[in-house]
C-alpha positions in Angstrom: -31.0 -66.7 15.5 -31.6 -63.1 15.9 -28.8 -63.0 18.3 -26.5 -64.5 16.0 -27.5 -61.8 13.1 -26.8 -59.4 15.4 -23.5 -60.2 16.3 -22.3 -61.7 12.6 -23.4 -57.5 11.7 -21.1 -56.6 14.6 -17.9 -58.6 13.2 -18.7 -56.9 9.8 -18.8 -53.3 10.9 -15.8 -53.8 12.9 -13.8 -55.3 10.2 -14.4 -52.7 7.6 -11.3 -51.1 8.3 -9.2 -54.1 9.3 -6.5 -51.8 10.5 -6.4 -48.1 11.5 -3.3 -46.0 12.3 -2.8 -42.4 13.3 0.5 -41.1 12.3 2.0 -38.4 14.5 3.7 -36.3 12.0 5.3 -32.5 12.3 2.9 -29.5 10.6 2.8 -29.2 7.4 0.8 -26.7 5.2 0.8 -28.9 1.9 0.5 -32.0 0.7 1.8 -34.2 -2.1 0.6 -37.7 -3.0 2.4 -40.0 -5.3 -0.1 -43.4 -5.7 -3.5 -44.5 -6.2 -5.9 -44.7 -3.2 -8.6 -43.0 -1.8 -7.6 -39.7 0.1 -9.9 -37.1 2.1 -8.6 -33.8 3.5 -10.5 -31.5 5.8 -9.7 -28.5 6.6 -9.8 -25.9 9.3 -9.5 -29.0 12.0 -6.5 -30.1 14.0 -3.6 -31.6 12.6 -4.1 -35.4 11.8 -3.3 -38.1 9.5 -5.2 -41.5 9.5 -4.6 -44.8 7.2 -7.1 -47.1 7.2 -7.7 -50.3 5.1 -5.7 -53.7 5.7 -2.8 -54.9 7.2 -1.0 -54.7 3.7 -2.8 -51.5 2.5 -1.7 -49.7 6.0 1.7 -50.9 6.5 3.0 -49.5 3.2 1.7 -46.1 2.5 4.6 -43.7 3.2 3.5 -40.6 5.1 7.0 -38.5 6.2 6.9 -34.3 6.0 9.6 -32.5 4.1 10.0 -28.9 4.9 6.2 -27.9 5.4 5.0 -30.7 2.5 3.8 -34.0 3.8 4.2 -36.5 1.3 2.1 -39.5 1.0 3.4 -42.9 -1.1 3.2 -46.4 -1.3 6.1 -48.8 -0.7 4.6 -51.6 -3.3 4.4 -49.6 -6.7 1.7 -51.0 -9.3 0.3 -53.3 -6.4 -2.4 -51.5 -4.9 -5.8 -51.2 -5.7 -8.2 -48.2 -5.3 -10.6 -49.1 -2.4 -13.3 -47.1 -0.3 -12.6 -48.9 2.4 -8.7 -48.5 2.3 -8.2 -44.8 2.5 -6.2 -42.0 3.9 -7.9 -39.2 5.8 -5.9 -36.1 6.7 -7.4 -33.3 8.8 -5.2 -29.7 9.2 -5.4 -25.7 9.8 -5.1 -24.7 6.4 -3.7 -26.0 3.2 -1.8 -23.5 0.6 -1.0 -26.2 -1.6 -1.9 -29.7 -3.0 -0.4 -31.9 -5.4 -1.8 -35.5 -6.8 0.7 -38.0 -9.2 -1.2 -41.1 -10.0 -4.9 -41.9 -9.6 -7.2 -42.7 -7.1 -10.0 -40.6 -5.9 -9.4 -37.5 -3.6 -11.5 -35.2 -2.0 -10.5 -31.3 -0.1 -13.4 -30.2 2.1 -13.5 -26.8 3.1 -10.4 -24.8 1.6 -10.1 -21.5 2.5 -7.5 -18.5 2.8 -5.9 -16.4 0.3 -4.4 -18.5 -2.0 -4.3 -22.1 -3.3 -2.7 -24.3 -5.9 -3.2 -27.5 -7.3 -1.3 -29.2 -9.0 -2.9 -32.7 -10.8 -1.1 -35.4 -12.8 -2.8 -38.6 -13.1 -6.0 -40.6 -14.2 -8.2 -40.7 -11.1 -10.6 -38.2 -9.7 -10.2 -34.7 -7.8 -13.3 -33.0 -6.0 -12.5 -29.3 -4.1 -15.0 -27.0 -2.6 -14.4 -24.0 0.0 -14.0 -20.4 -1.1 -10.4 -18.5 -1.5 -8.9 -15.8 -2.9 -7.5 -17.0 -5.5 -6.7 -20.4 -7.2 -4.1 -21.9 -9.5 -4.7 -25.0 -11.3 -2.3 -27.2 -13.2 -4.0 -30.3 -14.8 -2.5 -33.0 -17.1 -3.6 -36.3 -18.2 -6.8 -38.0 -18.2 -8.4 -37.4 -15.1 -11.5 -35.8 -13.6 -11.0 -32.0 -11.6 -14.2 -31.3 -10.6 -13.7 -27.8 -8.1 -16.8 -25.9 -9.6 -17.5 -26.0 -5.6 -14.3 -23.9 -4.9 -15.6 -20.6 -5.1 -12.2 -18.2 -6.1 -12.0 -14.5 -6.8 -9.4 -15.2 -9.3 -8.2 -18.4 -11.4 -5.5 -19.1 -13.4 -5.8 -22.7 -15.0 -3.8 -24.7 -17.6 -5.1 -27.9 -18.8 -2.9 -30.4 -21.1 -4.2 -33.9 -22.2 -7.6 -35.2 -22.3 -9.2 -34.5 -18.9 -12.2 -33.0 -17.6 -11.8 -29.5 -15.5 -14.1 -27.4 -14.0 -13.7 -23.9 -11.7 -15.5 -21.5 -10.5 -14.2 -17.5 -10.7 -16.2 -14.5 -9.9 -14.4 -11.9 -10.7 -11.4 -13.1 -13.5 -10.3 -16.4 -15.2 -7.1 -16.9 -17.3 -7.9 -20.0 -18.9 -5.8 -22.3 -21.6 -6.0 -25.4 -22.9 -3.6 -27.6 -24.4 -4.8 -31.3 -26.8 -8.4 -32.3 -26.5 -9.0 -31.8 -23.1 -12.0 -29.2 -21.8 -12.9 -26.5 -19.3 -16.2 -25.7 -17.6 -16.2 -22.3 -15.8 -19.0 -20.9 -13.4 -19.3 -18.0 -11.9 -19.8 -16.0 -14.2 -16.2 -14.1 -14.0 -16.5 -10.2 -15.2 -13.2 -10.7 -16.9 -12.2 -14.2 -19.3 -9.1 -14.8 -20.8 -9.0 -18.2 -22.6 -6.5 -19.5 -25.3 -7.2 -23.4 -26.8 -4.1 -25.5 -28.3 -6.3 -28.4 -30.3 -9.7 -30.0 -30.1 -10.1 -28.7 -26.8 -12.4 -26.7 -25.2 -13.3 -24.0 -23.3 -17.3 -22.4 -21.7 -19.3 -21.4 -19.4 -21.4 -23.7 -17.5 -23.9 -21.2 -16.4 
């Protein structure tokens, strides 16, 4: 019986991913992704760009680089659904730039360098840590930026709709926000500049 456990636990942990693919794809320093699925980027590794999930979930996400962007998207539009277990992990140098339509949940590990921008449209989640230089964030809709982990010099963010933002500056922030959405900044920046549009918000979180 035992035996049989043990090898019924086997068949499971093998078939959490069903399907894994590594896409060999030219370098890119930014990425843009246009759907709703799970996505994790390292950085400061070697290049590489795995799907995993189903047969179905692996065989239609797009992956193809234009100029030095890779752009990730999915063939069936409005037919997938967000999944721990169907993902996209992308590991690279350095990224300058990243840029999210739709939902899902995505996370950046490690950013670094002089400058990054993000650039979010969509109703899922974003999570960022590392430490740059400085840091541009554009945010609209209803989703969830949470980069109080990336530790900038400078930050310039703009925030329409109704979503939730936070950043972390140590030495300036230029900060507006546009409808009802708010801003949490840490920190503790020598220099704020913050202008609010509506119901919306903008403080310090520490």
């Amino acid at each position: 019986m035992r035996h049989i456990l043990l090898i019924a636990a086997l068949l499971l942990s093998s078939t959490a991913f069903a399907d894994e693919q590594t896409r060999n794809l030219p370098t890119f320093k930014s990425i843009k992704t246009r759907s709703a699925f799970s996505l994790v980027v390292e950085v400061g590794k070697s290049q590489s760009v795995q799907v995993k999930g189903n047969e179905r979930f692996v065989n239609n996400v797009i992956t193809e680089v234009i100029g030095d962007e890779l752009v990730i998207s999915y063939k069936e539009k409005n037919s997938i659904k967000v999944s721990d277990n169907s993902q996209v992990i992308i590991s690279i140098p350095e990224l300058s730039r990243f840029k999210m339509e739709g939902a899902g949940k995505t996370v950046l590990n490690n950013l670094s360098g002089p400058h990054f921008a993000l650039h979010y449209e969509g109703a899922g989640m974003l999570v960022a840590n590392g430490k740059v230089k400085s840091f541009i964030l554009r945010a609209e809709g209803v989703g969830l930026v949470e980069t109080k982990d990336l530790i900038a010099e400078q930050v310039d963010a703009h925030i329409e709709g109704i979503g939730s933002v936070s950043v972390n500056a140590r030495d300036s922030l230029n900060a507006s926000v546009q409808g009802i959405g708010s801003l949490i900044y840490y920190g503790r920046p020598r220099n704020v500049s913050k202008s609010v549009e509506g119901i919306g918000s903008v403080r310090a979180g520490d």
